[in-house]
SETOR-204151 format. One record per atom (N, C-alpha, C): residue number from 1; residue in one letter; x, y, z. Coordinates in pm, 1 decimal. Example, Ala and Ser with C-alpha at 12.3 -4.5 7.8 and 13.67 -1.06 7.14 Angstrom:
<sites>
{site 1,"a",{1319.0,-569.0,780.0}}
{site 1,"a",{1230.0,-450.0,780.0}}
{site 1,"a",{1320.0,-330.0,780.0}}
{site 2,"s",{1285.0,-225.0,708.0}}
{site 2,"s",{1367.0,-106.0,714.0}}
{site 2,"s",{1290.0,3.0,787.0}}
</sites>
This chain:
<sites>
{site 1,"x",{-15410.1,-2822.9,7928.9}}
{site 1,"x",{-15491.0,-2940.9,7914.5}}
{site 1,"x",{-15466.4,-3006.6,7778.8}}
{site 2,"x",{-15430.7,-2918.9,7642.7}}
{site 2,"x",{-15403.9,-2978.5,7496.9}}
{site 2,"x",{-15299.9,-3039.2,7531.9}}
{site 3,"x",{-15157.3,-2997.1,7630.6}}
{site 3,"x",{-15042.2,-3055.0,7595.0}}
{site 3,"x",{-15056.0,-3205.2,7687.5}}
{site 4,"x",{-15132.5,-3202.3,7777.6}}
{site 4,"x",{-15176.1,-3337.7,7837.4}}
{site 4,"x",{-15200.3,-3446.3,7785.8}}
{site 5,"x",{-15308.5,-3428.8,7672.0}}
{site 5,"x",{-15403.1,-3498.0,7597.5}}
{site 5,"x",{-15305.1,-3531.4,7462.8}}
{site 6,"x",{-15259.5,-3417.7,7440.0}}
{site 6,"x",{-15134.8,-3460.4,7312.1}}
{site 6,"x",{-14987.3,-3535.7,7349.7}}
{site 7,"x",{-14979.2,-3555.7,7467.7}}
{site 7,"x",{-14849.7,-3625.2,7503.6}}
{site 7,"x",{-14917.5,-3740.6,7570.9}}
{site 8,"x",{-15035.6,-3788.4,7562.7}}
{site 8,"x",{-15087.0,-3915.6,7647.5}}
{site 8,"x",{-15078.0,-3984.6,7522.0}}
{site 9,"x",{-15097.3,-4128.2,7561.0}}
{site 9,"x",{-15091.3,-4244.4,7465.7}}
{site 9,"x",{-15222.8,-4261.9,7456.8}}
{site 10,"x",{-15249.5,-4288.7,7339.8}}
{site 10,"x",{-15404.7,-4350.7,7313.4}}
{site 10,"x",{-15429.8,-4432.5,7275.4}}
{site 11,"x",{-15492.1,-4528.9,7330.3}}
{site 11,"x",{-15547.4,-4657.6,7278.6}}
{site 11,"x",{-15562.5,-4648.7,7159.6}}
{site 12,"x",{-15619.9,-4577.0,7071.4}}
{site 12,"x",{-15688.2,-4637.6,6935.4}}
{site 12,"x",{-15581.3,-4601.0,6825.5}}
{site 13,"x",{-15427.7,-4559.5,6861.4}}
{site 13,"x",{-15329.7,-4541.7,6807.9}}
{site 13,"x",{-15192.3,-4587.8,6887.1}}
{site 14,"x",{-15214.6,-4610.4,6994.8}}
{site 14,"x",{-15104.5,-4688.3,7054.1}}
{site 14,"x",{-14986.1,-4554.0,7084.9}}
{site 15,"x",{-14996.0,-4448.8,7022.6}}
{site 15,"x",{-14890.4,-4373.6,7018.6}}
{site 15,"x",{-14915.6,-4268.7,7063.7}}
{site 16,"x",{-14872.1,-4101.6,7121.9}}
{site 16,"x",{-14880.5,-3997.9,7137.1}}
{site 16,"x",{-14917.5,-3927.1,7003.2}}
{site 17,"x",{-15070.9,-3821.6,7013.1}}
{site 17,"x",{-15061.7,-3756.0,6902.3}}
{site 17,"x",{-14926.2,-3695.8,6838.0}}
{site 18,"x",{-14868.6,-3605.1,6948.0}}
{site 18,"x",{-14756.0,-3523.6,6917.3}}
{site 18,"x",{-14686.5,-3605.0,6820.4}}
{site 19,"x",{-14640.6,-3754.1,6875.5}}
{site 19,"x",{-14509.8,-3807.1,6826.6}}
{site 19,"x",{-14560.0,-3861.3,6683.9}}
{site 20,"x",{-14746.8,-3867.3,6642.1}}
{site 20,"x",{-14741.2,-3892.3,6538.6}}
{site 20,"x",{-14733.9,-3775.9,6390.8}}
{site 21,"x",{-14749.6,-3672.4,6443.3}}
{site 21,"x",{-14694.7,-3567.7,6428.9}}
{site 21,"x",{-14588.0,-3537.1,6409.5}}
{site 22,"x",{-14480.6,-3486.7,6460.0}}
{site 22,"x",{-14344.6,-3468.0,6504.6}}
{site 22,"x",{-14231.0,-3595.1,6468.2}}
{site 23,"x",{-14314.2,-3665.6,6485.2}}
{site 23,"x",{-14213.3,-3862.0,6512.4}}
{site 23,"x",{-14083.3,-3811.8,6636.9}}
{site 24,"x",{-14128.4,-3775.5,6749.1}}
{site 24,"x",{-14049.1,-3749.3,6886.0}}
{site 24,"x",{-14161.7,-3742.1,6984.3}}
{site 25,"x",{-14132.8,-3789.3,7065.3}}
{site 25,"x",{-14203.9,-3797.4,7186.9}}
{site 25,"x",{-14203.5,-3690.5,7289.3}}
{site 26,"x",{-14299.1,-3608.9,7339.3}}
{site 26,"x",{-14333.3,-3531.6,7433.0}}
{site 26,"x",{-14299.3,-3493.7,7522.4}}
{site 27,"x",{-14155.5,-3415.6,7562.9}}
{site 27,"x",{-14154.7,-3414.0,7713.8}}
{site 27,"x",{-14203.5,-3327.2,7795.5}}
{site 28,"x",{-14268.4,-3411.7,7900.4}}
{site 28,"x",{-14302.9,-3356.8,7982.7}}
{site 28,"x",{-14291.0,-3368.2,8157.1}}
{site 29,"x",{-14297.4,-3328.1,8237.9}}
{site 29,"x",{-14227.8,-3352.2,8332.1}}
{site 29,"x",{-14216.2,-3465.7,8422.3}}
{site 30,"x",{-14294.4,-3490.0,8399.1}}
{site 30,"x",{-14299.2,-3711.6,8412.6}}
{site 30,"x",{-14185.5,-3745.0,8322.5}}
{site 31,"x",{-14194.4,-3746.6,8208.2}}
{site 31,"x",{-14088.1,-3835.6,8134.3}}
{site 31,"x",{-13975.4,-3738.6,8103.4}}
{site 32,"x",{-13894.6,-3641.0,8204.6}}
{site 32,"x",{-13802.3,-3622.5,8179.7}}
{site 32,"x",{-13685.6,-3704.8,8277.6}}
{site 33,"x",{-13723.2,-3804.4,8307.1}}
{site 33,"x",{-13638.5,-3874.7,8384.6}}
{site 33,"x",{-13548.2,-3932.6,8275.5}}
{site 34,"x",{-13630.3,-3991.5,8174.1}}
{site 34,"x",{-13528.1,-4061.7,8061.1}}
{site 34,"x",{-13444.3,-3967.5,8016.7}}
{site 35,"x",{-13318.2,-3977.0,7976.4}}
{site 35,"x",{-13225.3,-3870.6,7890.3}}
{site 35,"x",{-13261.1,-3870.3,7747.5}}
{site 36,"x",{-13267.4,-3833.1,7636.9}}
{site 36,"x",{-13288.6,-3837.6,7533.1}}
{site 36,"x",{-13164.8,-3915.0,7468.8}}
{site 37,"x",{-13224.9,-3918.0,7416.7}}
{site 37,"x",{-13066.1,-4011.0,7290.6}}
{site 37,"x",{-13014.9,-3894.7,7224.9}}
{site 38,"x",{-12866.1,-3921.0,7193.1}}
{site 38,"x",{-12784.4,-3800.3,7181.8}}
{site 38,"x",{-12806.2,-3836.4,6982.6}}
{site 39,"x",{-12799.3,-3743.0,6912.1}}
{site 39,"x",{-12806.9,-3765.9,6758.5}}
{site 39,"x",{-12679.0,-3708.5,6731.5}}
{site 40,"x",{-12574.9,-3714.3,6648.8}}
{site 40,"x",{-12458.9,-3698.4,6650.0}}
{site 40,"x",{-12485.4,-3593.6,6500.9}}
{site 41,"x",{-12526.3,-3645.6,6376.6}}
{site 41,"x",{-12534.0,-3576.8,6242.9}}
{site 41,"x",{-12654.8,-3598.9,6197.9}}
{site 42,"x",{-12670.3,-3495.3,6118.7}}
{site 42,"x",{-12808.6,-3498.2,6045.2}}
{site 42,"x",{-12849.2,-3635.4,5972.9}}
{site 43,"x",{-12706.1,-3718.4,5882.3}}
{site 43,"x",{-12797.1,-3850.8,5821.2}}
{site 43,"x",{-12839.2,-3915.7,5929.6}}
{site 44,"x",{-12792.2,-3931.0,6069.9}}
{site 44,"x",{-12839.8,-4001.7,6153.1}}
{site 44,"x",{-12965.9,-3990.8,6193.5}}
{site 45,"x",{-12986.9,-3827.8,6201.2}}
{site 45,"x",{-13141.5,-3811.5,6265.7}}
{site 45,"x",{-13271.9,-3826.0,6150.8}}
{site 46,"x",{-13193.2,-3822.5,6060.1}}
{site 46,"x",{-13271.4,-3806.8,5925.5}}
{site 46,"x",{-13330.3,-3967.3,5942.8}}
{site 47,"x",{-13189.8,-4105.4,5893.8}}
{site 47,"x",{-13269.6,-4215.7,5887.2}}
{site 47,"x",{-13368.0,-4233.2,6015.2}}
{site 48,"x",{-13296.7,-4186.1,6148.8}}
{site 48,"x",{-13403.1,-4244.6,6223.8}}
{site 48,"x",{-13552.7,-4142.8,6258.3}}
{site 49,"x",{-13548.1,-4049.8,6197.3}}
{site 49,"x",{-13676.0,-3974.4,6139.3}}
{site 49,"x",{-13773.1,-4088.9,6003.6}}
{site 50,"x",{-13722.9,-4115.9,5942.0}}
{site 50,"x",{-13785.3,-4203.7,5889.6}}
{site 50,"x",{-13850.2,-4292.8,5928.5}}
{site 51,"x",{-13773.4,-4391.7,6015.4}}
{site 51,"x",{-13789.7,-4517.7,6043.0}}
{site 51,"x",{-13913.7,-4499.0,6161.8}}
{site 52,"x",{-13887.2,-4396.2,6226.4}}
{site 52,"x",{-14056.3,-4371.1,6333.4}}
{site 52,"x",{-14129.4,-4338.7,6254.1}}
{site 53,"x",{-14108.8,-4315.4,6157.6}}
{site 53,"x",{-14249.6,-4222.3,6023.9}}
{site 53,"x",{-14326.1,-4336.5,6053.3}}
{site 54,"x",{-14231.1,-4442.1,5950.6}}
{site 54,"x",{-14272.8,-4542.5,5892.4}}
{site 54,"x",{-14311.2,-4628.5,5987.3}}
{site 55,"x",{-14277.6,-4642.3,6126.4}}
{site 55,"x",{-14358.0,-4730.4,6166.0}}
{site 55,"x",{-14441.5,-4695.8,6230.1}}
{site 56,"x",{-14447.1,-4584.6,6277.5}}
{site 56,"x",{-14600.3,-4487.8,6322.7}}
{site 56,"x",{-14719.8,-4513.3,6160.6}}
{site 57,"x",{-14680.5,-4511.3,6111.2}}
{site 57,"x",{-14760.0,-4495.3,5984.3}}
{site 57,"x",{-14821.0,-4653.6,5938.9}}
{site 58,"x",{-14744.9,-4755.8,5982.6}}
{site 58,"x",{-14780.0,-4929.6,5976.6}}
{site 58,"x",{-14848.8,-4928.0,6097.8}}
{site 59,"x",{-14790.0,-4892.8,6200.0}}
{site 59,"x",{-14873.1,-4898.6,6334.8}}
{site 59,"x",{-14999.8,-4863.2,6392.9}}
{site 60,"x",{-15039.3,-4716.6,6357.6}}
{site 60,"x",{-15138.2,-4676.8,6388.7}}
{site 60,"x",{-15230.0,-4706.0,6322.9}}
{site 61,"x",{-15253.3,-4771.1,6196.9}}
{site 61,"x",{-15422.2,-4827.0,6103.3}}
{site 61,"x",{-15468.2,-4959.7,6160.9}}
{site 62,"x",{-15319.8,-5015.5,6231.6}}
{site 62,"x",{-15312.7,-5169.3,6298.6}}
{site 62,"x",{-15462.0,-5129.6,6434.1}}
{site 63,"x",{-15369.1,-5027.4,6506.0}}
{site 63,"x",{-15465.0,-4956.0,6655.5}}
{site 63,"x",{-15575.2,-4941.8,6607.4}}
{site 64,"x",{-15557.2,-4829.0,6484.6}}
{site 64,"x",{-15763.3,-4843.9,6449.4}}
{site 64,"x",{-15888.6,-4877.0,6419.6}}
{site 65,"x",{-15792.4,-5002.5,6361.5}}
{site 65,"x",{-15881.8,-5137.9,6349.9}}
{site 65,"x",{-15945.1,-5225.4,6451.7}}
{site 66,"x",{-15839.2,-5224.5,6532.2}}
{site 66,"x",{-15882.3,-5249.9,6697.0}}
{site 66,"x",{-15945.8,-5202.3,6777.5}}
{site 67,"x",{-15916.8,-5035.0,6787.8}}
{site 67,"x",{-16019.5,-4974.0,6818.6}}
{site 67,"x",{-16175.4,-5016.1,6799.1}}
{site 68,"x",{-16182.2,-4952.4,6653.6}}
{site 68,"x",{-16307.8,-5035.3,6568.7}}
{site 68,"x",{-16371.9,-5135.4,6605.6}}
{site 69,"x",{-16268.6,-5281.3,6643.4}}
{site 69,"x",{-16403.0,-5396.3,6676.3}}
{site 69,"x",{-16415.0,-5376.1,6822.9}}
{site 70,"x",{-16318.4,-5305.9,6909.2}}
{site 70,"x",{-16341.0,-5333.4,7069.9}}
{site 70,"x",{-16475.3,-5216.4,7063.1}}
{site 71,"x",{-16498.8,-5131.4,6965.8}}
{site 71,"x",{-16601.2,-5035.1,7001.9}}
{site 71,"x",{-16727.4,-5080.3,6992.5}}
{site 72,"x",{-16705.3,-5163.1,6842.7}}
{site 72,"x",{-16798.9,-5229.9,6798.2}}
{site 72,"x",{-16885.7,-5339.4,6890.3}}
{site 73,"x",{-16828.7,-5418.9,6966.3}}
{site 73,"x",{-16815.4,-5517.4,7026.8}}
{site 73,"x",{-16901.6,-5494.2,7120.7}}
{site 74,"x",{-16880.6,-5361.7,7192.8}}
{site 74,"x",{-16919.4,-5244.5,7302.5}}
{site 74,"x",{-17058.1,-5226.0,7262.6}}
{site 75,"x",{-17080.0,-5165.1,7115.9}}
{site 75,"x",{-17229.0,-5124.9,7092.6}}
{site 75,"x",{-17271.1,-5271.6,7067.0}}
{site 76,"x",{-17256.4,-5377.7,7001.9}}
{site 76,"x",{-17378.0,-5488.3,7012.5}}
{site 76,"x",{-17403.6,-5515.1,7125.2}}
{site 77,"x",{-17275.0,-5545.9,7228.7}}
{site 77,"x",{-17351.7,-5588.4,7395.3}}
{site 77,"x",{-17475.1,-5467.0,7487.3}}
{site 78,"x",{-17433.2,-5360.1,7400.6}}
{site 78,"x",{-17555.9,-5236.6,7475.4}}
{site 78,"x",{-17662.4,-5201.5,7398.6}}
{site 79,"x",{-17686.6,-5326.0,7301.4}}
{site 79,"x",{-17798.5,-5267.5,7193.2}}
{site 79,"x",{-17946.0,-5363.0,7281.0}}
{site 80,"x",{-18036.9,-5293.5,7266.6}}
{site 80,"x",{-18200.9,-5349.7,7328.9}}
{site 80,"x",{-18287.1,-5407.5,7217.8}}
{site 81,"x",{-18282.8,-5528.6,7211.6}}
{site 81,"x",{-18380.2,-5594.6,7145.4}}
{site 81,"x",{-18502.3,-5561.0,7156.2}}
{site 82,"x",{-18590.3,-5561.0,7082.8}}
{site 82,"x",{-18750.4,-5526.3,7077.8}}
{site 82,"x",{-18780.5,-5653.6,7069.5}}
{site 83,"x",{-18925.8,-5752.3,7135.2}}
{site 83,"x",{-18940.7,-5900.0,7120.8}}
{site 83,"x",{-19070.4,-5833.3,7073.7}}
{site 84,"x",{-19133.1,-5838.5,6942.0}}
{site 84,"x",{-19271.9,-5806.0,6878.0}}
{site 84,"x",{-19330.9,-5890.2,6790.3}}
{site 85,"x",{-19442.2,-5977.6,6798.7}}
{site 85,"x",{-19479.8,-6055.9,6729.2}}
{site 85,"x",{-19593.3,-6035.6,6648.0}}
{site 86,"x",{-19661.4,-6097.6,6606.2}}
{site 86,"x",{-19769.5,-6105.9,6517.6}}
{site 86,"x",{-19856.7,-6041.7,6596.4}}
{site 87,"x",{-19971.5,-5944.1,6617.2}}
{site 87,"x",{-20069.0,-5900.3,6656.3}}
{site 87,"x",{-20031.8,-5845.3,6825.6}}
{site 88,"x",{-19928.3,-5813.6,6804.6}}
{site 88,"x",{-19891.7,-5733.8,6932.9}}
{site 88,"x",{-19945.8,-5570.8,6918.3}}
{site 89,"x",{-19968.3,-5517.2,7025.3}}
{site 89,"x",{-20010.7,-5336.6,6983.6}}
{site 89,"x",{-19905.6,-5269.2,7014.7}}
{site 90,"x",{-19885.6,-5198.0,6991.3}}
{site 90,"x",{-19754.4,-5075.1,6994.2}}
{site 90,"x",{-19823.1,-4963.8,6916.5}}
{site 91,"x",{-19751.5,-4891.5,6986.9}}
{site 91,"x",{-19781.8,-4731.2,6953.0}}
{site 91,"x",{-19747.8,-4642.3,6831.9}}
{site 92,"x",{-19798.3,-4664.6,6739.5}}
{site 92,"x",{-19718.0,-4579.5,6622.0}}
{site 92,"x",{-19708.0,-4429.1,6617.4}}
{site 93,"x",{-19594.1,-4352.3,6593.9}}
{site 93,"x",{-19630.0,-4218.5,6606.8}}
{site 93,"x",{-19556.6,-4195.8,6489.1}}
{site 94,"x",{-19690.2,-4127.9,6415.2}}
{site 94,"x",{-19652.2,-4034.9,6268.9}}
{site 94,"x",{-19571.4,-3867.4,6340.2}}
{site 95,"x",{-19470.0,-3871.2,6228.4}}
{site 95,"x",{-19398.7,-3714.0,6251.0}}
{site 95,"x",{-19428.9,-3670.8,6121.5}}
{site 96,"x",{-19483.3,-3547.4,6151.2}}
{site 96,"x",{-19485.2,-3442.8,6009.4}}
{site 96,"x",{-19375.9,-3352.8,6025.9}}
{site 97,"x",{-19324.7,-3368.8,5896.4}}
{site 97,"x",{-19216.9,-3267.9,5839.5}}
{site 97,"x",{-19243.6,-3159.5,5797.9}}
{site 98,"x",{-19157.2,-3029.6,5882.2}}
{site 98,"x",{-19185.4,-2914.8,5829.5}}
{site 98,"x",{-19111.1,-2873.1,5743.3}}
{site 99,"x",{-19201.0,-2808.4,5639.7}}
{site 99,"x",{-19101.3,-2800.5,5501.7}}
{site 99,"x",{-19159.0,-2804.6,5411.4}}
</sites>
């Protein structure tokens, strides 16, 4: 069930935990249809180890920001107004603290 959840994409990062982790993507038996890309020498895998760092690393604060207002957005439309005016009665209830 972890390797499910860690190879799914998530909205509020756009990316696979694993791959933000790792910077490689997950295989699993769904996506072994794609072949992998062949890496020939280490400077090769090296720059392009970088270059997913770095844009996993620009990318994902972009997702969490988004996250953030679509959540946000979510709790004002489900928040309950109270309409209470001047000399309305309502119930007050004192809590005593133990302690």
């Amino acid at each position: 069930m972890l390797c499910v959840y860690n190879s799914s994409e998530h909205s509020s990062t756009g990316k696979q935990l694993y791959e933000l982790l790792y910077s490689k993507t997950l295989l699993v038996p769904t996506s072994l249809t794609n072949a992998p890309e062949a890496l020939y020498n280490y400077d090769d895998y090296q720059t392009e180890l970088k270059q997913k760092l770095k844009e996993s690393r620009h990318i994902a604060p972009e997702h969490l920001i988004q996250k953030k207002q679509r959540t946000k957005i979510k709790y004002d439309q489900s928040g309950h107004s109270i309409d209470i005016h001047e000399g309305d009665k309502v119930l007050n209830q004192d809590k005593v603290r133990k302690g």
